[in-house]
C-alpha positions as CSV (number, residue, x, y, z in Angstrom):
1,X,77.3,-35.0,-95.2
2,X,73.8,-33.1,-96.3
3,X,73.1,-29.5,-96.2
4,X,72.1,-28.9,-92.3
5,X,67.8,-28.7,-92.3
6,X,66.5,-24.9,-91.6
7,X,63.1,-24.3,-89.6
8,X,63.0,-20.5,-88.5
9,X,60.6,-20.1,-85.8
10,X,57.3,-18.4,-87.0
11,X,54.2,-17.6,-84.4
12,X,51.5,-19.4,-87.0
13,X,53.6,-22.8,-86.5
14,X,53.1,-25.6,-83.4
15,X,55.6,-25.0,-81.8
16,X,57.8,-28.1,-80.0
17,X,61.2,-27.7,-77.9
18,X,63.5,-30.3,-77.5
19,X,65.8,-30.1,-73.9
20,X,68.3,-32.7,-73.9
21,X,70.2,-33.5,-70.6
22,X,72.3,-36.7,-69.8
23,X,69.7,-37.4,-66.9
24,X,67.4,-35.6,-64.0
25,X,69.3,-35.9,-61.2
26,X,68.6,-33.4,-58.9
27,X,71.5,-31.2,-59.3
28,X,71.0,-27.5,-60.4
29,X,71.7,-27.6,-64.1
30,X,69.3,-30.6,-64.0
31,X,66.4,-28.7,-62.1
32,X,66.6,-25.7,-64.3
33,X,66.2,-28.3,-67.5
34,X,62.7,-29.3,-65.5
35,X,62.0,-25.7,-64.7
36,X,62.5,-23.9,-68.4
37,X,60.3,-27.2,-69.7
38,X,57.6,-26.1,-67.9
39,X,57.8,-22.2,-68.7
40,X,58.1,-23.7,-72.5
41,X,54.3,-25.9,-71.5
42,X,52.9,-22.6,-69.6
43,X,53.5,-20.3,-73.3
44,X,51.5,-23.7,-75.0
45,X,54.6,-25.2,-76.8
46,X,54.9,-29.1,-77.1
47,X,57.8,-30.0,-74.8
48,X,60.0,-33.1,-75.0
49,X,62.9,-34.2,-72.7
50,X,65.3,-36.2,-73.9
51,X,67.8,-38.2,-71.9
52,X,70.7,-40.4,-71.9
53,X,69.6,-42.6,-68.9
54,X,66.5,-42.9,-67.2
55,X,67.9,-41.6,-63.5
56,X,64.7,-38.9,-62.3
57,X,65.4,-37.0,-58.9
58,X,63.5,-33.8,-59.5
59,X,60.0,-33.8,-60.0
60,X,58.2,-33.1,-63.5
61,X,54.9,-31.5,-64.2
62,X,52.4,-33.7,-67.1
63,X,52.1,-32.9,-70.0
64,X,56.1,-32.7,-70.6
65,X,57.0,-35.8,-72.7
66,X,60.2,-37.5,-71.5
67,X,62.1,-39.7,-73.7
68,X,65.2,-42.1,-73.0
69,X,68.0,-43.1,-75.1
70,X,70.3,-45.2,-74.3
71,X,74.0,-44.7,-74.6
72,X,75.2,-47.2,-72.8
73,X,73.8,-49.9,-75.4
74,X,76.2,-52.4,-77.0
75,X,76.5,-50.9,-80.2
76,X,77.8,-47.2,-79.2
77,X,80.9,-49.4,-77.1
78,X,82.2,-51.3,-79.6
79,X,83.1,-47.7,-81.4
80,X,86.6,-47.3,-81.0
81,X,86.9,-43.5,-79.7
82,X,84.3,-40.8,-78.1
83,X,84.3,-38.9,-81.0
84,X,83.3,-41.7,-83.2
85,X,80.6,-42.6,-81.0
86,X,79.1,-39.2,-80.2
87,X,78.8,-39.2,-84.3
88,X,76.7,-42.0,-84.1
89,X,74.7,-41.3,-81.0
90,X,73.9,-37.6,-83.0
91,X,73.0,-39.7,-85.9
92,X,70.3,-41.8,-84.0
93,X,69.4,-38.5,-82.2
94,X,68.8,-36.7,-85.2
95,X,66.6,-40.2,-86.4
96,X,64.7,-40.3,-83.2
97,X,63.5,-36.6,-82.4
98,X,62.7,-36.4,-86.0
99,X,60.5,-39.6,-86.0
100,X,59.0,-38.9,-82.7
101,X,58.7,-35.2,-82.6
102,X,59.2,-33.7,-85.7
103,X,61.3,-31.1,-86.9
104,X,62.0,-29.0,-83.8
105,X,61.7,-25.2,-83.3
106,X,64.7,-25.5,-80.7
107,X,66.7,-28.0,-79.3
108,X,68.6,-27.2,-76.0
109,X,71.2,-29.1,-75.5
110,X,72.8,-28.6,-72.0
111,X,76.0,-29.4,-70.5
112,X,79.3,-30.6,-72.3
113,X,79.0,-34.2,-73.0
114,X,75.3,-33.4,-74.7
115,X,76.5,-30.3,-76.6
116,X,80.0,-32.6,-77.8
117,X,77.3,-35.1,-78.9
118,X,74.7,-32.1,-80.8
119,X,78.2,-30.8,-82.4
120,X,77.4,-34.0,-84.8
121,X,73.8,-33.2,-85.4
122,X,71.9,-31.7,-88.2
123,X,68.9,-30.5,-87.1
124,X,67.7,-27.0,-86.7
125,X,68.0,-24.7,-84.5
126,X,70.2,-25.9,-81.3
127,X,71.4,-23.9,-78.8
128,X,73.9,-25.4,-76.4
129,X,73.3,-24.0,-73.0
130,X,76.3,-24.0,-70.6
131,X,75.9,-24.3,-66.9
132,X,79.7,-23.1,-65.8
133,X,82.7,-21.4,-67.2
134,X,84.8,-23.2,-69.6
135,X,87.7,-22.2,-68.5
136,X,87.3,-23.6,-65.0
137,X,85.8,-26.6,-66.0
138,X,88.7,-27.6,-68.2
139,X,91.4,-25.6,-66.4
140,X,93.7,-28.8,-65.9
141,X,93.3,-29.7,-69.2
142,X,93.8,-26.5,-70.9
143,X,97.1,-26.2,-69.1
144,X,98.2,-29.8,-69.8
145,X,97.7,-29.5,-73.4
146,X,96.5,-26.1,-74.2
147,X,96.4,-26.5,-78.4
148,X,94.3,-29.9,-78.3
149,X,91.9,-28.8,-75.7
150,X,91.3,-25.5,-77.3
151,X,90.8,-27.1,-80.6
152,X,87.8,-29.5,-79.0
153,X,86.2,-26.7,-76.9
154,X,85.8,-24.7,-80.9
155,X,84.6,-27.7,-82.6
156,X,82.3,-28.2,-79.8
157,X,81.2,-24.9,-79.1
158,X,81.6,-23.3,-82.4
159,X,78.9,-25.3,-84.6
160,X,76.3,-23.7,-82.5
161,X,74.7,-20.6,-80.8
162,X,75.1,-20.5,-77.3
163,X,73.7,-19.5,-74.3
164,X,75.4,-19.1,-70.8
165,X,73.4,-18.8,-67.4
166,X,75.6,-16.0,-65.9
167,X,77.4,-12.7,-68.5
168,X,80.5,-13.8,-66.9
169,X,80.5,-17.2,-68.1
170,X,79.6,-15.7,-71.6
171,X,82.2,-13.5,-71.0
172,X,84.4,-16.5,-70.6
173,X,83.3,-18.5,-73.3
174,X,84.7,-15.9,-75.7
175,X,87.9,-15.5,-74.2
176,X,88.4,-19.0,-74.0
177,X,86.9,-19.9,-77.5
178,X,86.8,-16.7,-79.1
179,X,83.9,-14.9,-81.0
180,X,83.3,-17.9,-83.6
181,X,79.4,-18.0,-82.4
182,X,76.4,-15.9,-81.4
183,X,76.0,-15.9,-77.8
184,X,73.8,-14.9,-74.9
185,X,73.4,-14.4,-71.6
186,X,70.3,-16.3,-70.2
187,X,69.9,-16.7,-66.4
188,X,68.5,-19.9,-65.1
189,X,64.8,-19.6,-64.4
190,X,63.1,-20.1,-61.1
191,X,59.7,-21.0,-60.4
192,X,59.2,-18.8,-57.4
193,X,55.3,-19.8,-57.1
194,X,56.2,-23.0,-56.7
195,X,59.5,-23.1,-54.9
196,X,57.3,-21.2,-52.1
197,X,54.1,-23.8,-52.0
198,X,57.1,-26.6,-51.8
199,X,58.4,-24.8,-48.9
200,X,55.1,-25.4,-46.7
201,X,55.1,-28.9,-47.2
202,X,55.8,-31.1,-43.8
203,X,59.6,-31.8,-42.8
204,X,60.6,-33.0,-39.6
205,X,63.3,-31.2,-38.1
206,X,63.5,-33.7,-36.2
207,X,65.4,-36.2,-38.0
208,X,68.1,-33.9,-38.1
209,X,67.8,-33.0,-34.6
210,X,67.1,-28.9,-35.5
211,X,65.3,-26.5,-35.1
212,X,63.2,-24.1,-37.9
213,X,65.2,-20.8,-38.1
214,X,67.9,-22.3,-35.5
215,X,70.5,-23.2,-38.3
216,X,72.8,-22.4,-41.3
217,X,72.6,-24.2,-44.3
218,X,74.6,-25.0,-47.5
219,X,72.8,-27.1,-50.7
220,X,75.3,-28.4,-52.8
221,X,77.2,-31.5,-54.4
222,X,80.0,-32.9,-52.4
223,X,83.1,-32.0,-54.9
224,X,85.8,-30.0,-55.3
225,X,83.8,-27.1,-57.3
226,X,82.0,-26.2,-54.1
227,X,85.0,-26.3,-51.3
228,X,83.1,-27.8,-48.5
229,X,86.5,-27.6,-46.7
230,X,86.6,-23.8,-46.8
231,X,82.6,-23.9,-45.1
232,X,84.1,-26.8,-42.7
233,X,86.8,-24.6,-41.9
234,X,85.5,-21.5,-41.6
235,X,82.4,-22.4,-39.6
236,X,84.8,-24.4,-36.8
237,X,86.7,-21.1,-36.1
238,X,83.2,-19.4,-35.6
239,X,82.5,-21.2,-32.7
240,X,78.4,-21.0,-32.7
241,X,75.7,-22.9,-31.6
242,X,73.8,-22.8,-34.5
243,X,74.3,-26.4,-36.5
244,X,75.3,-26.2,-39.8
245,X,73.3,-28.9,-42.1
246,X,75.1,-29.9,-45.3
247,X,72.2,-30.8,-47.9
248,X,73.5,-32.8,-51.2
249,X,75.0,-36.0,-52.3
250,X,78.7,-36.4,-53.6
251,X,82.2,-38.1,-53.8
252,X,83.9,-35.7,-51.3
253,X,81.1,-36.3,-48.7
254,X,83.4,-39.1,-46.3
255,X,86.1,-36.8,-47.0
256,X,84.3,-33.6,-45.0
257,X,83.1,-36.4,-43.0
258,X,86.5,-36.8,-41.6
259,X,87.5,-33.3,-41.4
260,X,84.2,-32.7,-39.4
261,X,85.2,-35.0,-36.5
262,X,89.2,-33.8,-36.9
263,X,87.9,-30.3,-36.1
264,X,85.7,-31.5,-33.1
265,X,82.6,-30.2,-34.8
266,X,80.6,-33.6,-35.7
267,X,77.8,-32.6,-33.1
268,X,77.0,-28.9,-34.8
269,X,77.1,-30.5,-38.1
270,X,74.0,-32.0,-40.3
271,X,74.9,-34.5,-43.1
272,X,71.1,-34.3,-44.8
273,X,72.0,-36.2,-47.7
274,X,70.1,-35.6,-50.9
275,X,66.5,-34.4,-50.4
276,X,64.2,-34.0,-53.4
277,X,62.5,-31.1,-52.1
278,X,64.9,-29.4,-50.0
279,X,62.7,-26.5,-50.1
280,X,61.2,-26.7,-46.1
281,X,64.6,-26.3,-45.1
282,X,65.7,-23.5,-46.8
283,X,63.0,-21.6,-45.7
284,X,63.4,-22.4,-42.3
285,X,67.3,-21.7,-42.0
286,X,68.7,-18.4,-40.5
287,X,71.3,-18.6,-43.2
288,X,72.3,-19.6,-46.6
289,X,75.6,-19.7,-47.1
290,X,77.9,-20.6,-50.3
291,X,81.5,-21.4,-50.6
292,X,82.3,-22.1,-54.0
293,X,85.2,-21.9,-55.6
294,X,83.4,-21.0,-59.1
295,X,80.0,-21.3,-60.2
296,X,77.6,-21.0,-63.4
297,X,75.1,-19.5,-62.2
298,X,74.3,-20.3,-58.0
299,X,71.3,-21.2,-58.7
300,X,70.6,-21.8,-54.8
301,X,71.1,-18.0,-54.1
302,X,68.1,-17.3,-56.4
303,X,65.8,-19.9,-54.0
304,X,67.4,-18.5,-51.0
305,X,66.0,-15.0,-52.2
306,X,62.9,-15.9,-53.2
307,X,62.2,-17.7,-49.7
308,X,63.6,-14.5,-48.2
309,X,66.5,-15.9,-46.8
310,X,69.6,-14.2,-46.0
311,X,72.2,-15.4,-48.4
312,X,76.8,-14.7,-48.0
313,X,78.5,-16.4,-50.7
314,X,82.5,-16.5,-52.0
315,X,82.7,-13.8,-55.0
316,X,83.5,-16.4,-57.1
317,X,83.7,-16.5,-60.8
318,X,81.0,-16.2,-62.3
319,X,77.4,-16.1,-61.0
320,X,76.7,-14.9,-57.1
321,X,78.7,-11.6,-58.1
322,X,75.5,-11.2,-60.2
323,X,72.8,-12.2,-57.9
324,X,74.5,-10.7,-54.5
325,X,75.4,-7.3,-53.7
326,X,79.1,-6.8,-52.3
327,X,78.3,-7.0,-48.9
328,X,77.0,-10.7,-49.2
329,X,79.9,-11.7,-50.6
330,X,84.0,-12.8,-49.6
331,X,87.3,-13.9,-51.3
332,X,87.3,-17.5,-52.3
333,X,89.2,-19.3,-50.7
334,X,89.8,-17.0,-47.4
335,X,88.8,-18.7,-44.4
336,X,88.9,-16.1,-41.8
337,X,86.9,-13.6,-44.4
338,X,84.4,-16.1,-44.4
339,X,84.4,-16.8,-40.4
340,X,83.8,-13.0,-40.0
341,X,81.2,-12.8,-42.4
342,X,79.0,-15.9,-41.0
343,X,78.9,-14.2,-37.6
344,X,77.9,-10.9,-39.5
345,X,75.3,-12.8,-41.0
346,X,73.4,-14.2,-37.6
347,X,73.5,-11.1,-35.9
348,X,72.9,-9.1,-38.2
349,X,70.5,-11.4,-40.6
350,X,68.4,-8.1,-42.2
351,X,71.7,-7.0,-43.8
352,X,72.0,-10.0,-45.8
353,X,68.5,-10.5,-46.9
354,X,68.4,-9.5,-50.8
355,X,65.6,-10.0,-53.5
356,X,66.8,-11.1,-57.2
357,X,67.3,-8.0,-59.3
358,X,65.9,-10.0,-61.9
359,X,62.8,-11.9,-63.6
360,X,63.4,-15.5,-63.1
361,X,60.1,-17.0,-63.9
362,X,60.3,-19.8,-66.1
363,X,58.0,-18.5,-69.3
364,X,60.0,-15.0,-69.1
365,X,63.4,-17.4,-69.5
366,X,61.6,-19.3,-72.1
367,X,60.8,-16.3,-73.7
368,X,64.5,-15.9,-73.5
369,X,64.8,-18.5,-75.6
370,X,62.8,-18.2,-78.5
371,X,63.4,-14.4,-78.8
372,X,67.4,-15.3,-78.8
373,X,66.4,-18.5,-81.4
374,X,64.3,-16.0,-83.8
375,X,67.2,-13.4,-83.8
376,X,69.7,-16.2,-85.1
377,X,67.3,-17.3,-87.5
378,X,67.3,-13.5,-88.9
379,X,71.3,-13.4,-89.3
């Protein structure tokens, strides 16, 4: 193949940013894609989204371009293998962003099946971003067939720089990979100007049958990662009035559906479903809570704080330990830790309450970005 292109970042260029994500669904790593884009359009860069499918939960602000290739086409599934495929997709990748956008100041390429695909590619100056800890996300693997999967996660991970949303998954990256790549540690940014004027517009409580500031709740994806069971659980033995309202989407969700009415509990708990701005409830619960059994970043906890809501989480691995001071958090996994420290939390909600000890705003993270980009560029 030909020499890799070079671009370094200068100040007297126009500058363009390329984010590619498989889709905008409205999970957290997709929201924080949206959210850096428009920290990248606040600083006056061109920004361009690019992604696999056309699936759009989460709201974008104009003026940030979104493009849509599609992998599912015909000529990617007659390839025999995913490897051979990804080096085609890169290919056409490469073709397309270079056509449509030019040669790019910075690609960021987020989550595994994008930064297996960008492993092929020859542009400049990528960064794979990773949302989670590699270790946990390929934990069954690793242990199943610990040389192969180690050998992927190098040639994946090793042809770029990389940036992690919490220092523990950084920390993790290494000791799963090793030190075969620059890396940084680069929170997920939060809009907190506009994550508060969301929070005024109208929901009705109603629906749910609540009441503002009469209930607990939990925002996440129904699978495994996020151990709805141990909130089921946990909140049962608590025996409070105070509903608990489950906001997300997920294949798990009949499953806590069925341990709900097991436990008795199907009248104090919520099943909200996914809600594009979910925003009016947070603000209005008496509690956040989060039971995960390992996380990237939580990027929930940093909404909760910024809507000055008390937040408890599970000290899991790797990012509320980062956000959250000891006393918000408990074992994973430990039910009756977690019982005790729900009922902590409604009566004593002022204990719990916690600001971000960072700046999350979206053009400081941005500036994250291309200060980390114009260091590689340097080596």
């Amino acid at each position: 193949m030909g020499k890799r292109m070079t671009s370094i970042v200068n100040q007297s260029e126009n500058f363009n940013v390329v984010l590619i994500v498989k889709s905008l669904e409205g999970r957290g790593a997709e929201r924080s894609v949206s959210t850096l884009a428009s920290g990248f359009l606040q600083l006056g860069w061109h920004v361009h989204i690019v992604m696999l499918d056309n699936t759009i939960e989460i709201p974008i602000d104009e003026g940030i371009n979104l493009h849509v290739l599609n992998y599912s086409s015909l000529k990617y599934k007659l390839k025999l293998n995913r490897s051979t495929k990804y080096k085609a997709f890169a290919k056409d990748i490469d073709r397309y962003i270079l056509t449509n956008v030019g040669v790019p100041s910075l690609v960021l390429a987020n989550l595994y099946k994008i930064n297996w695909i960008m492993s092929y590619s020859r542009l400049p100056n990528i960064v794979n971003i990773l949302h989670t800890a590699l270790s946990k996300q390929f934990e069954k693997k690793i242990h199943s067939s610990p040389r192969k999967t180690l050998e992927h996660l190098k040639e994946v991970y090793g042809k770029h720089p990389c940036s992690s949303v919490s220092e523990g998954a950084r920390l993790d990256l290494i000791d799963t990979i090793g030190d075969i790549t620059p890396t940084v540690t680069i929170f997920n940014p939060c809009d907190s100007e506009k994550i508060i004027s969301e929070s005024y517009e109208f929901f009705d409580f109603k629906k749910l049958s609540i009441e503002p500031k009469q209930f607990i709740i939990h925002v996440g994806s129904f699978d495994i990662v996020k151990n709805h069971e141990l909130l089921i659980r946990a909140f049962a033995k608590t025996d409070m009035k105070l509903p608990l309202v489950l906001v997300g989407k997920g294949k798990l969700e009949e499953k806590i559906k069925k341990l709900v009415n097991e436990l008795g509990i199907e009248d104090k708990v919520k099943f909200a479903g996914f809600i594009k701005n979910p925003y009016p409830l947070i603000a209005n619960a008496s509690l956040m809570v989060l039971t995960s059994n390992f996380e990237g970043f939580g990027y929930v906890i940093a909404e909760g704080q910024i809507l000055k809501v008390p937040v408890i989480s599970t000290d899991c691995p790797y990012g509320p330990r980062e956000l959250l001071p000891k006393t918000n958090l408990t074992p994973i996994n430990d039910i009756d830790a977690m019982t005790c420290k729900l009922i902590e939390a409604i009566q004593e909600p002022q204990k719990f309450n916690t600001q971000s000890p960072y700046n999350l705003e979206p053009v400081n993270i941005a500036n994250r970005y291309i200060e980390f980009i114009k260091h590689i560029n340097k080596i």
